[in-house]
C-alpha positions in Angstrom: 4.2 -14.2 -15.6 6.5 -11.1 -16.1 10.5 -11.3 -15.5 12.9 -9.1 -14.3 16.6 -9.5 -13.2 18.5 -8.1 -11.0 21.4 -5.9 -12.0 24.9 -5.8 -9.4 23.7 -2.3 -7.9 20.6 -4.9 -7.2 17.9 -2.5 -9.4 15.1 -4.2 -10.9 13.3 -2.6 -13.9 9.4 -3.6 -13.0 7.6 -4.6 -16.0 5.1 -2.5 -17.5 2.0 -4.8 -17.0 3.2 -5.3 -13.3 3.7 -1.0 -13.5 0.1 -0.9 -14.5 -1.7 -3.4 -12.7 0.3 -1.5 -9.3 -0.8 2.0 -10.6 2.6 3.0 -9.8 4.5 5.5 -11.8 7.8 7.8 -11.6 8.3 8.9 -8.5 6.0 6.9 -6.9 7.2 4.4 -3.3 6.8 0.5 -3.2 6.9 -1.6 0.0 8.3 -4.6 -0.1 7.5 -7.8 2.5 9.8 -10.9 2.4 8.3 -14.0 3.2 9.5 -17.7 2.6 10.9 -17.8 -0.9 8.9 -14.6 -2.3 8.2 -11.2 -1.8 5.4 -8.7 -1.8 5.2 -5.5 -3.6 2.6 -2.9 -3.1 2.2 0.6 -3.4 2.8 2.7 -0.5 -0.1 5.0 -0.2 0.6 8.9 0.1 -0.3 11.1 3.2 -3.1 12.6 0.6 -4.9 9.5 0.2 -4.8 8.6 3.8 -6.0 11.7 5.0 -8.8 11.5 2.4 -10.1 8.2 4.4 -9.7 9.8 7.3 -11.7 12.9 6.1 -14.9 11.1 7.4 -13.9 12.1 10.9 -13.3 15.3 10.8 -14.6 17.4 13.5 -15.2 14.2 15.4 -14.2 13.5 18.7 -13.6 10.3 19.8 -12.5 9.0 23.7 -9.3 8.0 23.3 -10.1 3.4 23.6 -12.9 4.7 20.2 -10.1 7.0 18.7 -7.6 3.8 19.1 -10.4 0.9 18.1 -10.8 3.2 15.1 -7.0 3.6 14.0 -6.9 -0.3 14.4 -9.9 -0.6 12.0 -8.4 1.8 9.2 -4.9 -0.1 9.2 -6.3 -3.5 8.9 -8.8 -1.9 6.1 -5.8 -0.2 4.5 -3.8 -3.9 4.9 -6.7 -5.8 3.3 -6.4 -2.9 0.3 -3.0 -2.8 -0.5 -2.9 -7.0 -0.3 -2.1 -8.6 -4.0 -5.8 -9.5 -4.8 -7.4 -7.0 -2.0 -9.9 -4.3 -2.8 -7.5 -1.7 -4.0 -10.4 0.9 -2.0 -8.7 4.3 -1.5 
């Protein structure tokens, strides 16, 4: 299991596997989600590759309870992706 520690301005140096296995690079934005004793790191995905699983409805249009039921759908989707373990789809 990889290491890190955390210096007094509280920067962490990610490892390089843990780099890899995130697909994260330079520039790129984490999210982080503290739970009981541990937290969770994933990448925070980029307008680009939202709006490319969005792309499907394009020129759609949806009554506003489908349009809704639809954004609920794509978030828990997008949850279940970005999850340690989870699909990784984008």
């Amino acid at each position: 299991m990889p290491k890190a520690r955390v210096t007094s301005k509280g920067q962490v140096t990610i490892p390089a596997e843990v780099r890899k296995a995130l697909g994260v690079g330079p520039g790129d934005d984490l999210v982080f989600e503290a739970k009981a004793g541990y937290a969770v790191v994933r990448k925070r995905k980029t307008i680009e590759e939202v709006a490319g699983r969005l792309r499907k409805y394009a020129g759609r249009r949806l009554d506003p309870e489908a349009e809704k039921e639809a954004v609920g759908r794509y978030l828990r989707e997008l949850d279940e992706a970005t999850k340690p373990g989870g699909s990784r789809a984008s």
